[in-house]
C-alpha positions in Angstrom: 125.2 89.2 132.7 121.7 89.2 133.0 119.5 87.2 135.5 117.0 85.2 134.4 113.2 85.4 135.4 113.1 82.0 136.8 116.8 82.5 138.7 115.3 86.2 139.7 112.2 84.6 141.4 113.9 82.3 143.0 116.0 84.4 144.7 113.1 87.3 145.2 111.2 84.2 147.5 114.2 83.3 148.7 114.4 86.6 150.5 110.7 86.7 152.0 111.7 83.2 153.4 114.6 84.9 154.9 112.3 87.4 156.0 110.0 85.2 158.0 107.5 84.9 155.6 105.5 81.9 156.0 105.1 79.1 153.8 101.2 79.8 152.6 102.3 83.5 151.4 105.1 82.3 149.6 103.3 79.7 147.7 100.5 82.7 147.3 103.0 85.3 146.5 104.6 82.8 143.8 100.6 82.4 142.4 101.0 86.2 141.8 99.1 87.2 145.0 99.5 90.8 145.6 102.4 91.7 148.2 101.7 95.3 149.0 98.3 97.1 148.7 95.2 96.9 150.0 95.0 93.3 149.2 98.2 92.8 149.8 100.2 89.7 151.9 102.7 91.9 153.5 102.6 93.8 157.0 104.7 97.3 156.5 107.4 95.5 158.5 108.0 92.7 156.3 107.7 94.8 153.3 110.5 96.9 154.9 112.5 94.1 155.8 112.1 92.8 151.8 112.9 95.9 150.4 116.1 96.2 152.9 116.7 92.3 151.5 116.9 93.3 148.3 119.0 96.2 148.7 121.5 95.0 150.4 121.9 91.7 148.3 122.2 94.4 145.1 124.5 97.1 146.4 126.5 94.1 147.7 126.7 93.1 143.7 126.2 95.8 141.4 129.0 97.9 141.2 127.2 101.0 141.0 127.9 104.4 142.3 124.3 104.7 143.3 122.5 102.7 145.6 119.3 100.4 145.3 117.3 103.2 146.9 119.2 105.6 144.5 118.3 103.8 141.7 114.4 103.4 141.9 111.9 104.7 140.7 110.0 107.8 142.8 107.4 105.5 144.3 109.4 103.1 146.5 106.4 101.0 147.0 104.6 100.3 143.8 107.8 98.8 142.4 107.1 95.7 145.6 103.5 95.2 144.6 103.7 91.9 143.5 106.2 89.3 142.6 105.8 90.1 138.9 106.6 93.9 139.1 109.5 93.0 141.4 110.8 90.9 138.8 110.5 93.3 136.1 112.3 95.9 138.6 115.3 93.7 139.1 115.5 92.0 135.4 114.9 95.7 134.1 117.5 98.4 136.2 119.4 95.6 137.4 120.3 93.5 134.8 123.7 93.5 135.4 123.5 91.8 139.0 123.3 87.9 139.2 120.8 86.6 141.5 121.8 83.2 141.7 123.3 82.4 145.4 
């Protein structure tokens, strides 16, 4: 089954709501506003807490032997950059995973 990008967005905003991200960086972050970096949105705890969203939401789903730390790619952070590049994470090594509610 694969997710798609509108579906995978949905649900990657979904979890920096759940997060306690506020409305203004959500709407920024959905512009394509950069979530970690120097000009990033995101404090380190928030982009934590994201990544942990994720993770959890996907080894809940996947099936796989490995986790969603496992899985990723060396640098942990690069792949949370922005929204886009999480989306190409998730539609890309995750496929599988629906991430419709």
């Amino acid at each position: 089954m694969s997710a798609s990008p509108k579906t995978t967005r949905a649900f990657i905003l979904s979890a920096l709501q759940n997060i306690g991200v506020t409305p203004d960086k959500l709407q920024a972050i959905d512009d394509g506003a950069q979530i970690y970096g120097p000009e990033g949105l995101l404090d380190s705890i928030h982009i934590v807490g994201l990544i942990s969203e994720i993770g959890e939401w996907v080894d809940s789903r996947a099936g796989n032997t490995k986790s969603f730390f496992d899985i990723l790619d060396e640098d942990l952070f690069e792949n949370f950059k922005d929204i886009n590049w999480i989306e190409s994470l998730l539609n890309g090594k995750f496929s599988h995973v629906s991430f419709s509610s």
